[in-house]
C-alpha positions in Angstrom: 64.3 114.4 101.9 64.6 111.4 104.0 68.7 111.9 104.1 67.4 115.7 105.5 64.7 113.9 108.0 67.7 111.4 109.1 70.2 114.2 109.6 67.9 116.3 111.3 67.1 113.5 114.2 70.8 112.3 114.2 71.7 116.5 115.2 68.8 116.4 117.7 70.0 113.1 119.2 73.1 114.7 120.1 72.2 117.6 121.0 69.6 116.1 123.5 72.4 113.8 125.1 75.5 116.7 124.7 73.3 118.4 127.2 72.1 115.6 129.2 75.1 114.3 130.3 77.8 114.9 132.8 80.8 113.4 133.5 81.1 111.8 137.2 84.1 109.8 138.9 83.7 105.9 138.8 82.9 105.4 141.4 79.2 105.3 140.1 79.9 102.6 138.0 80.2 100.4 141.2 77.7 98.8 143.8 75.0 99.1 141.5 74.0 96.7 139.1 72.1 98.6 135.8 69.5 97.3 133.0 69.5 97.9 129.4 66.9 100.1 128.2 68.2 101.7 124.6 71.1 99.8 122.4 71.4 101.3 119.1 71.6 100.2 115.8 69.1 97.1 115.1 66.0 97.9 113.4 63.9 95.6 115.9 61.7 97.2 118.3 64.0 96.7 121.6 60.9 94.6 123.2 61.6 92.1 120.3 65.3 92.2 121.1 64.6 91.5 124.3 61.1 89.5 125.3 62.0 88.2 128.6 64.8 89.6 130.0 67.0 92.7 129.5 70.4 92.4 129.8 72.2 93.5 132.8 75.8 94.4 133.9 77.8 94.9 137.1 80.7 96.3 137.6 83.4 94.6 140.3 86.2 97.4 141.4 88.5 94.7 142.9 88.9 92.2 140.3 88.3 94.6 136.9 85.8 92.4 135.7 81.9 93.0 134.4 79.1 90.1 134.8 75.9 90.1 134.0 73.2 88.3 131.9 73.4 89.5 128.1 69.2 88.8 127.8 69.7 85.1 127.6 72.7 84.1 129.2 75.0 84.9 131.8 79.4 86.2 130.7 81.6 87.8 132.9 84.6 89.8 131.1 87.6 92.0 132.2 87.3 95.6 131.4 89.1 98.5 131.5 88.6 102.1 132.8 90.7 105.1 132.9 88.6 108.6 133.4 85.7 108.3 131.4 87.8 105.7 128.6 85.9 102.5 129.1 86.9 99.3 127.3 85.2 95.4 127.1 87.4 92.9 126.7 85.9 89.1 125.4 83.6 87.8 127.3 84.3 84.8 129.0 82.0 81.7 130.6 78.5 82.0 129.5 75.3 79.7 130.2 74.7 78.1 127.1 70.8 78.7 126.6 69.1 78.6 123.6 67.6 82.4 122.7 65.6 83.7 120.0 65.4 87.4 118.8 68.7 87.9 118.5 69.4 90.3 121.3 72.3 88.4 122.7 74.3 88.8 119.6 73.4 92.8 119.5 74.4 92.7 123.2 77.8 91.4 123.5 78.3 92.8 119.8 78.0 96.4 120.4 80.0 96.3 124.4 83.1 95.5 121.9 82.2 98.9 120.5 82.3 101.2 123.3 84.8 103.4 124.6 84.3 105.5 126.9 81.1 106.4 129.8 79.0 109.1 130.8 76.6 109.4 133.7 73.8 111.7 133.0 71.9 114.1 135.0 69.0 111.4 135.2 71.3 108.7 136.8 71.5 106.5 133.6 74.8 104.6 132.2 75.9 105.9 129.0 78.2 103.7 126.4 79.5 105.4 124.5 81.7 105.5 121.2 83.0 108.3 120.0 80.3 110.9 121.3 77.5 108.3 120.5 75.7 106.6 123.2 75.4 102.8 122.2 73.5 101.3 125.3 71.9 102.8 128.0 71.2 101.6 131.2 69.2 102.3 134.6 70.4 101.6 137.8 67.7 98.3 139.2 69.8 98.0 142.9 71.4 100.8 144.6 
């Protein structure tokens, strides 16, 4: 039964976000720095992830790099983008606070993951891998 219960919300999950989203040109990607609200996969509540500070990411057209603050600390790494294929590479210089909860690790963890974008109808960034959206984010400046 729980398998069923599990399938059941996994179908409606992507259902829900086949029909949210919509492809749109980069350009939306840039001039706008976005906030984590939903990163999949840990069995935290995303507050506990994430006490103080949600991460954040910007993207910079001219140089092909991402910065940002992962929740705890500040990284900055190249990415790559062709269509709606979207690629991290390593993150480079970070701060080197001290964080609890264990939401930097899910951060930069699961940005090694993604491949690919989406914009949906609401505004929000989509990560995604495969058809799964890993992270989601809403735009904080416009």
């Amino acid at each position: 039964m729980k398998h069923l219960t599990l399938t059941f919300c996994i179908a409606s999950l992507l259902l829900f976000f086949s029909c949210k989203t919509s492809q749109s040109t980069s350009e939306a990607l840039f001039d706008t720095q976005w906030e984590l609200e939903y990163v999949t996969g840990p069995r935290i509540v995303f507050e506990a992830l994430y006490p103080n500070k949600k991460p954040q990411i910007t993207f910079n057209k001219e140089d092909g790099k991402v910065m940002g603050n992962n929740g705890c600390n500040g990284y900055s790494a190249d990415y790559t983008l062709e269509g709606n294929k979207l690629s991290f590479g390593e993150p480079g210089p970070s701060t080197l606070m001290f964080c609890e909860g264990g939401g930097e690790a899910v951060f930069l963890k699961t940005m090694k993951k993604i491949e690919a974008y989406s914009i949906d109808a609401d505004g929000k960034l989509n990560l995604m891998m495969g058809d799964l959206p890993m992270m989601r984010f809403k735009k904080i400046t416009p």
